[in-house]
C-alpha positions as CSV (number, residue, x, y, z in Angstrom):
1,X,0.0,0.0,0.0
2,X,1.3,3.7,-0.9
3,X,2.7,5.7,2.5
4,X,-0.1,7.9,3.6
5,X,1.4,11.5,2.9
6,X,2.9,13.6,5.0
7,X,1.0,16.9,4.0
8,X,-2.4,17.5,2.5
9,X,-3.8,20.4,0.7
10,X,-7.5,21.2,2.7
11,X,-10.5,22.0,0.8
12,X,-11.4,25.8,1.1
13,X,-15.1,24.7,3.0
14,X,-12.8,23.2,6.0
15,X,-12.6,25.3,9.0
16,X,-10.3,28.6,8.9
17,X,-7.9,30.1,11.3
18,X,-7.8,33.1,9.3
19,X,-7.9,34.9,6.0
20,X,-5.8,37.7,4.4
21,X,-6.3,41.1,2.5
22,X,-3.5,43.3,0.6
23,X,-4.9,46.4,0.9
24,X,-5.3,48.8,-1.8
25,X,-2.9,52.1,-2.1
26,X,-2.6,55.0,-3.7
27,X,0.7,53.7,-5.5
28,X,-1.2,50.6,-7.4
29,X,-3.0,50.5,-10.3
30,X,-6.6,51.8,-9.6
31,X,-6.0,56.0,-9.8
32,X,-10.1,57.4,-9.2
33,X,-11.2,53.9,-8.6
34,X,-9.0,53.8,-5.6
35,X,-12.1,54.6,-3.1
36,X,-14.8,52.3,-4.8
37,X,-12.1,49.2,-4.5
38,X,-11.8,50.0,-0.8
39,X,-15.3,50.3,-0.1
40,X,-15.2,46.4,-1.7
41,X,-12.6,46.1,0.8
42,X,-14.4,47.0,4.3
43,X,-17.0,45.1,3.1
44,X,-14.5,42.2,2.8
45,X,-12.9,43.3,5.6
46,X,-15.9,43.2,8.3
47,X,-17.5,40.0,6.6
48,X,-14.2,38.2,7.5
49,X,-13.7,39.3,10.6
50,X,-17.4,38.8,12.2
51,X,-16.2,35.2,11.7
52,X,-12.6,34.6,11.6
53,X,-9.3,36.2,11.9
54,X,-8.4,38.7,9.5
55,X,-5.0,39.6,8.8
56,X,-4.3,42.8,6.8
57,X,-0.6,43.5,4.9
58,X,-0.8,47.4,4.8
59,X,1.8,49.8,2.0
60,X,3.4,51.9,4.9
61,X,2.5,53.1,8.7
62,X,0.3,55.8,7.4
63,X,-2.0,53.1,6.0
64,X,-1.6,50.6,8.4
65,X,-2.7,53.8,11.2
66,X,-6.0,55.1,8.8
67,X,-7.1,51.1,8.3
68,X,-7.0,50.3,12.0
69,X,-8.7,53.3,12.1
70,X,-11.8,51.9,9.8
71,X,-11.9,48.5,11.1
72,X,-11.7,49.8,14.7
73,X,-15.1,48.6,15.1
74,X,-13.5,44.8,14.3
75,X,-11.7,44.7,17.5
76,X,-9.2,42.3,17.7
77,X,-10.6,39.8,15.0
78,X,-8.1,42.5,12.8
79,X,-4.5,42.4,12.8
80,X,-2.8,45.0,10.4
81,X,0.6,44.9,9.1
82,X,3.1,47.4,7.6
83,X,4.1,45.6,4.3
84,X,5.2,46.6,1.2
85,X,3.0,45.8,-1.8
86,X,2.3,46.3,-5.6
87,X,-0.6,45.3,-6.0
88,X,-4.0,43.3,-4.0
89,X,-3.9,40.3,-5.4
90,X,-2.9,38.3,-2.4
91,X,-4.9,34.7,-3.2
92,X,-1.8,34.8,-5.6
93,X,1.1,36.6,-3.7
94,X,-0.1,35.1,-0.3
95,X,0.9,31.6,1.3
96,X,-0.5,28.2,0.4
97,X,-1.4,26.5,3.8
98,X,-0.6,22.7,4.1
99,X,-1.9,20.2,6.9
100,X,0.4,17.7,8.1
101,X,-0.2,14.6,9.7
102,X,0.0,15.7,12.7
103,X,-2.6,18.3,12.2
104,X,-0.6,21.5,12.1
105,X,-0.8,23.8,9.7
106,X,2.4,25.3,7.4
107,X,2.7,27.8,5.4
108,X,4.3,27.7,1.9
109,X,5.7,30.7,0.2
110,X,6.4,30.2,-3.3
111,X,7.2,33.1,-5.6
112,X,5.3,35.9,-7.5
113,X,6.5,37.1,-10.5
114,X,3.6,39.1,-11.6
115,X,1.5,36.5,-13.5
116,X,4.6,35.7,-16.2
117,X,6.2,39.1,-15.7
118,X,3.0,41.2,-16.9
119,X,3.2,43.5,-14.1
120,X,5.5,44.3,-11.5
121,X,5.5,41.9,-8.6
122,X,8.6,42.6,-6.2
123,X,7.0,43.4,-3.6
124,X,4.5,41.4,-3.4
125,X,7.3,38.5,-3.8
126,X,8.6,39.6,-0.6
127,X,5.4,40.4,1.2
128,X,4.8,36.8,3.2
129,X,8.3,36.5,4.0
130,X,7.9,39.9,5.3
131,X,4.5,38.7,7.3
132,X,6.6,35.9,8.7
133,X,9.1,39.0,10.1
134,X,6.2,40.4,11.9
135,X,4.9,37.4,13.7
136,X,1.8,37.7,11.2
137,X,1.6,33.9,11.7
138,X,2.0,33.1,15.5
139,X,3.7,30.0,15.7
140,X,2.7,28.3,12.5
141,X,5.7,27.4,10.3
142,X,6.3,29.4,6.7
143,X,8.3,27.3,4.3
144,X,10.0,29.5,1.1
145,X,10.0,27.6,-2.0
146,X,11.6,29.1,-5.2
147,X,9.1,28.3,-8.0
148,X,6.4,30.2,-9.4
149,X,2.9,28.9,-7.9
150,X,-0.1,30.7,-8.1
151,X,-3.0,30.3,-5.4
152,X,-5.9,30.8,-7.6
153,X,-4.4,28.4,-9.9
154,X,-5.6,25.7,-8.0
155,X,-7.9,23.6,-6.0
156,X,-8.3,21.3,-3.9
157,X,-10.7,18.8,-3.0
158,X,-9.1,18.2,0.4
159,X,-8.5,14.4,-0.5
160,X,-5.7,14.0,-2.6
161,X,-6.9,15.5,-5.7
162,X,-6.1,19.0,-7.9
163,X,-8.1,20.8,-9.8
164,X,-5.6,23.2,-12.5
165,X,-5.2,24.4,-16.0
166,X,-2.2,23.8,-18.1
167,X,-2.6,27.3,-19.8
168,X,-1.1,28.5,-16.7
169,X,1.4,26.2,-15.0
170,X,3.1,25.3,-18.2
171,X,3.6,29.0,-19.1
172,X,7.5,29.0,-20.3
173,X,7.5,33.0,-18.8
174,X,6.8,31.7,-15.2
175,X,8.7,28.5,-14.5
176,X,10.0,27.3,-18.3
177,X,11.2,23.9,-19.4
178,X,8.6,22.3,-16.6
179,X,5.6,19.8,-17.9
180,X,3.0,18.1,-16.3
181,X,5.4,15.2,-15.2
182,X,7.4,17.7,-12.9
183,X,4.3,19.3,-11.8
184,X,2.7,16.3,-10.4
185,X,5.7,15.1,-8.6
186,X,6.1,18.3,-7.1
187,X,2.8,18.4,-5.8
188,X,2.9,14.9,-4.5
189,X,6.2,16.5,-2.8
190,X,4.2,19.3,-1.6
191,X,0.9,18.7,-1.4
192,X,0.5,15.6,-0.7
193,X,-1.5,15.4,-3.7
194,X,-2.1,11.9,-5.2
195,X,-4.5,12.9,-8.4
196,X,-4.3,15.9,-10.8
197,X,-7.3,17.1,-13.1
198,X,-5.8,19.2,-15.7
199,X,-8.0,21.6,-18.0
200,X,-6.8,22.1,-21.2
201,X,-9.6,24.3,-22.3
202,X,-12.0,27.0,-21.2
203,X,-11.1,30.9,-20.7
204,X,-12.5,34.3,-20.3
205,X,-11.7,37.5,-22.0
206,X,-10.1,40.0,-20.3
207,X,-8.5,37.3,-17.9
208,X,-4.9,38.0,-17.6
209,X,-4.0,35.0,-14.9
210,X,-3.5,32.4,-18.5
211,X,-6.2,30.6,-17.2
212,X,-6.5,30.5,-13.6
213,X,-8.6,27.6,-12.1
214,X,-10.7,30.2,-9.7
215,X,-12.2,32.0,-12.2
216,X,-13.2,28.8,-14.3
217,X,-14.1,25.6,-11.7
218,X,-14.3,24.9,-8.2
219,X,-14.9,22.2,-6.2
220,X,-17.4,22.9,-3.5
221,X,-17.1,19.4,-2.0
222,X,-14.9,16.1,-2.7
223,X,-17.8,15.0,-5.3
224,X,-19.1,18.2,-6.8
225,X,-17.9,20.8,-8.6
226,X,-19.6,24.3,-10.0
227,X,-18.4,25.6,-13.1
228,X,-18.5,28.5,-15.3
229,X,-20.9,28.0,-18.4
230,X,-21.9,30.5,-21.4
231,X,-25.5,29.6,-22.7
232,X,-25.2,31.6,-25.6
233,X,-23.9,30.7,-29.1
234,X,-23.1,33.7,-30.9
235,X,-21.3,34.6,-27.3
236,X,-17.5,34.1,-28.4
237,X,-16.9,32.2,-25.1
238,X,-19.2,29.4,-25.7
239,X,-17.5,27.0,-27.7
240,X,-13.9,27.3,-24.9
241,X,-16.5,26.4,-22.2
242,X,-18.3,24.2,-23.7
243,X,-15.2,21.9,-24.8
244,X,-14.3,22.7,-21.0
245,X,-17.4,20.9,-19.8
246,X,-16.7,17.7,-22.3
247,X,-13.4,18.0,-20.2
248,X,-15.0,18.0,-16.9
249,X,-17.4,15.2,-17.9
250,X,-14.3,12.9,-18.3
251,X,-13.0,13.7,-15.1
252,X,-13.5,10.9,-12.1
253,X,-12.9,10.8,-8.5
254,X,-10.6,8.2,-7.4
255,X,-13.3,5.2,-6.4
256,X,-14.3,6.1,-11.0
257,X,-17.3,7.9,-10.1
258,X,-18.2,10.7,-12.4
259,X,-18.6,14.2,-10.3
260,X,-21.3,16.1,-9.2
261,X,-21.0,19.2,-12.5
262,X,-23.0,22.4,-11.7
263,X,-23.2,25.2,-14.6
264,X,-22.6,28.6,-13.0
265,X,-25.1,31.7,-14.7
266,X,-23.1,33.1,-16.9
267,X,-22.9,36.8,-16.3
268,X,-24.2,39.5,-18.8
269,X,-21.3,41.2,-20.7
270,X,-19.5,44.6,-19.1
271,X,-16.7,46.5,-20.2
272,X,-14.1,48.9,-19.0
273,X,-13.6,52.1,-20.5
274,X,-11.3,51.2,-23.4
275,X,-14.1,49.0,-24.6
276,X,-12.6,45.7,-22.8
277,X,-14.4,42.8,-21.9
278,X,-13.9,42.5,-18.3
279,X,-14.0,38.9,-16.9
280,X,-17.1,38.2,-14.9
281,X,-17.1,35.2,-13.2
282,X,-19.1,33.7,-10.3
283,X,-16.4,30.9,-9.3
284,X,-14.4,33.6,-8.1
285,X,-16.4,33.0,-4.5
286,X,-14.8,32.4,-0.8
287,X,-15.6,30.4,1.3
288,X,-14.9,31.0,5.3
289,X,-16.0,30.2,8.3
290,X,-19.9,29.9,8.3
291,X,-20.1,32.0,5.1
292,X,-20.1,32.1,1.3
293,X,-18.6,35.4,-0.3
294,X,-19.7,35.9,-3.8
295,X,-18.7,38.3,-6.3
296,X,-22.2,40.8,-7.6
297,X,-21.4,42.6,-10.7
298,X,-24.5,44.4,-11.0
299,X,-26.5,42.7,-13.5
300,X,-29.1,41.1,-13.3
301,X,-27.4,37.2,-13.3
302,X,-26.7,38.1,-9.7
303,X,-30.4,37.4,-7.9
304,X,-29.8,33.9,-9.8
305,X,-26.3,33.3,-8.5
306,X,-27.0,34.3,-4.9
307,X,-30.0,31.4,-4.8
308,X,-27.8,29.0,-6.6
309,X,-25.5,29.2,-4.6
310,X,-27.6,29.4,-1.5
311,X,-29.3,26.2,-2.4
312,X,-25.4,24.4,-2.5
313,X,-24.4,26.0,0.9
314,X,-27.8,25.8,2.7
315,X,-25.7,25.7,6.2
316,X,-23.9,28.9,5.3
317,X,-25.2,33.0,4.7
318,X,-24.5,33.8,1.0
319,X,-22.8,37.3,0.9
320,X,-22.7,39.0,-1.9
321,X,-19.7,41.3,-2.6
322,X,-19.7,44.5,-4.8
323,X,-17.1,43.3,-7.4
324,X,-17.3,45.7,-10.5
325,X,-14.1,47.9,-8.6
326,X,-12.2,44.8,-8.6
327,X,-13.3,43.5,-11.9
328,X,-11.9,46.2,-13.6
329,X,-8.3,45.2,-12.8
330,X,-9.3,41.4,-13.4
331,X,-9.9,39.4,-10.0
332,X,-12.9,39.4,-7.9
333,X,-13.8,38.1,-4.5
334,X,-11.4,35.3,-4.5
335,X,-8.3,36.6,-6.0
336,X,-8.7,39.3,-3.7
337,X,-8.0,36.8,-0.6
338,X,-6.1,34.3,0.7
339,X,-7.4,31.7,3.4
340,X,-5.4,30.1,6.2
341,X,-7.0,26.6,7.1
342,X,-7.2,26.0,11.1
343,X,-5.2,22.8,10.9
344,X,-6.2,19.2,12.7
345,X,-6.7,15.8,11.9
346,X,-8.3,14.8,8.3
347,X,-10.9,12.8,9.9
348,X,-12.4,15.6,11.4
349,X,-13.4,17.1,8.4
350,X,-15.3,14.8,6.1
351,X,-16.3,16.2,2.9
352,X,-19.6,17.9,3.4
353,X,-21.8,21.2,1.7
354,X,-21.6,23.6,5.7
């Protein structure tokens, strides 16, 4: 029989220590939008922390001082942080939490390099490293690996199993002359991942990740997953999802049962000022603690997402999250954080809809 593995990548729907914000700053990318993305932000900010820890990476004191300031009313359920940044996108700058046998948690910190080197990313490549400095972590171990890994280029179904795209983790510009081979080993190394699902198709326009798994499929438990699905043919994104679906239908669990596949609504179109197509997506959701947050883009496919997805989290309050600020730069709800998973034994956390 194969060694049970030392680590083990948690499902997002297991119970949280924490989760993480980058805040937004005046030296980013979002010029007049700056206050409509913070708003986003408390409201992220105060939805976290009325159940979990929430820890906050600040650019400079100033910052740090003015958002203590707003989330005052959090009491301590909000740590902030001095820490350089670029940019927000922490589900893909932050740490990638691990479980190991023993039931700790650990953190790893692979590298950012801006999404292939589209943008820069410096800082953000330092900014869990610099967490780790401020004892943003208490006692939990942070582990720096030198490979490019995104977050919201995976997922996990918590038992052995990754969901991913090629598009992404084979780009040459992030970690070149790697294939799916290396990948898998390395996530068996990491991860303790036994089984990976690998997209070759599907995308959105406007999406500047090269594919990432967050904005395209989830897994909500070990037997289902939701995914995004364009019901209209003229739409130039139905025939990608729709050979992304023939994808998913081949996919089995471990035992060869065929999963649990749940269309998304697929959102009405908006655009950016330029004329852009920006990347609406409802699998960009978090889950935490007791709670669903999902991304609202103002149209009317919202009202039909928030009862979807109240009817597959019946246990949890749906959220909804103003995501048009965030939208315009590309990420939403779940790119915009990072969970931290509480730790403990495997057993105690059987697959289940909560």
């Amino acid at each position: 029989m194969p060694a049970t593995p030392a680590y083990r990548l948690p499902g997002e729907w297991e119970p949280q220590w924490a989760a993480m914000l980058t805040w937004p700053h005046a030296g980013g990318e979002w010029g007049s939008e700056l206050p409509l993305v913070e708003e986003t932000f408390l409201r992220l900010a105060r939805t976290i922390a009325s159940r979990q820890t929430l820890l906050v990476a600040c650019h400079g004191g100033e910052l740090a001082g003015r958002v203590r300031h707003l989330l005052r009313d959090c009491g301590d359920q909000v740590t902030v942080f001095p820490t350089a940044s670029n940019d927000i996108w922490v589900r893909d700058h932050g740490p990638i939490t691990i479980i190991g046998e023993d039931g700790r948690p650990r953190l790893l910190d692979f590298r950012f390099n801006g999404w292939g080197g589209k943008y820069p990313a410096d800082l953000d490549d330092a900014l869990t490293a610099a967490l780790a400095r401020q004892g943003a972590f208490g006692n939990r171990s942070v582990l720096h690996l030198p490979w490019i890994l995104e977050g919201g280029s995976l997922d996990s179904d918590g038992e052995g199993t990754l969901l991913t795209t090629g598009r992404c983790l084979l780009d040459p510009r992030r970690n070149p002359d790697t294939d799916r081979d290396w990948w898998e080993e390395g996530f068996r190394r990491w991860f303790g991942v036994s089984r990976v699902l690998w997209l070759a198709h599907g995308e959105l326009q406007g999406d500047d990740t090269d594919g990432h798994v967050d904005m395209l499929a989830r897994f909500i438990t070990a037997d289902t997953i939701v995914h995004v699905a364009c019901d209209d043919p003229a739409d130039p994104h139905y025939h990608p999802l729709h050979t992304m679906k023939q994808e998913l239908d081949t996919f089995r669990r471990a035992d060869g049962s065929p999963y649990r596949l749940i269309p998304l609504p697929w959102p009405s179109p908006r655009h950016d000022a330029q004329g852009r197509r920006l990347p609406l997506s409802y699998a960009n959701f978090l889950l935490i603690n007791g709670a669903v947050l999902v991304p609202a883009y103002d149209v009317p496919e919202d009202v039909e997402a928030l009862e979807l997805m109240r009817s597959l989290f019946p246990n949890r309050d749906v959220v909804p999250i103003p995501a048009m600020p965030l939208i315009r730069q590309g990420g939403a709800v779940h790119c915009a954080t990072q969970h931290i998973p509480l730790g403990g034994h495997r057993a105690a956390y059987v697959s289940r809809r909560t």
